[in-house]
N, C-alpha and C positions, 0 to 999 in steps of 0.2 A: 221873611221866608220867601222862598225862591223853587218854581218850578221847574223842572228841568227837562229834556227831552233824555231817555235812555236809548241806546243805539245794540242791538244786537246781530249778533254775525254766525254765519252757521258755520258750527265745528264739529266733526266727527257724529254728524248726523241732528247736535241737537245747537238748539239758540241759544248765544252763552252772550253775556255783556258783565263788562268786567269795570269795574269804580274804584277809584281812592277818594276816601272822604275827610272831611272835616269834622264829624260829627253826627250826629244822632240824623237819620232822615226816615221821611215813608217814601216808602215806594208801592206806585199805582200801576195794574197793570190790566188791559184791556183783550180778552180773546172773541175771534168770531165763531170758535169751535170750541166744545168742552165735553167729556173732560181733557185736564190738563197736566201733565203729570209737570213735576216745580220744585228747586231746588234752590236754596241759597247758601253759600258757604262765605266765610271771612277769612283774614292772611291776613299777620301784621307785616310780615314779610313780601306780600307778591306772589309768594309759591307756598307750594303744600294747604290747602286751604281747607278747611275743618270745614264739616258742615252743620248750618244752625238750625234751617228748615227744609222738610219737606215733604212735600204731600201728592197723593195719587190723582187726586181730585178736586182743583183748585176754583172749578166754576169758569163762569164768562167772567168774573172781575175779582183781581186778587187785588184789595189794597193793606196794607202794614205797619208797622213803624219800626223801625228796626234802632233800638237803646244800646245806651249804654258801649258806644262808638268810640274809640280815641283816636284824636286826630292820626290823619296818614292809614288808619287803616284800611285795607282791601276787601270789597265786596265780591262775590261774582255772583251772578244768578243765570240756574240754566232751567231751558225749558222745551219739551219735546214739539214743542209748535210755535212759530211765530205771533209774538203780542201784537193787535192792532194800532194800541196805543198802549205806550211805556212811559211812564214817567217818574221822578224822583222831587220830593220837597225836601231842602236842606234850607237848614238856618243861615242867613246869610253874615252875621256876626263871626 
């Protein structure tokens, strides 16, 4: 297993970071302000991307694990405030 850094960038007001994965990860997320309004969607494609979570009120630390992934697929997670600390654990196999 392998820690990652996630990288966000503000887009049309909110913080959006966009992933292609390998497989099954969690992802850990750090705020200095809460609440936090949080959103994740998937794309096997890149575009059109469905959405799997999301919540009004995510707290100072949202951690998760996000299943049942196939390879190449697309994450995005957006979020109305920047995380202090982002990060993602993927299996490195």
């Amino acid at each position: 297993m392998a820690l990652q850094d996630l990288t966000f960038n503000k887009e049309d007001g909110k913080y959006t970071c966009s992933v292609q994965l390998s497989g099954d990860v969690g992802i850990h997320l750090e705020y200095s302000e809460k609440p936090v309004r949080l959103a994740i969607y998937q794309s096997m494609t890149g575009d059109n991307y469905a959405p799997i979570f999301a919540t009004y009120d995510s707290g100072s630390i949202f951690d998760r694990t996000i299943v049942g992934v196939l390879p190449d697929m697309y994450l995005k997670i957006e979020s109305e405030t920047q995380p202090a600390v982002a990060k993602m654990l993927v299996n490195e196999n």
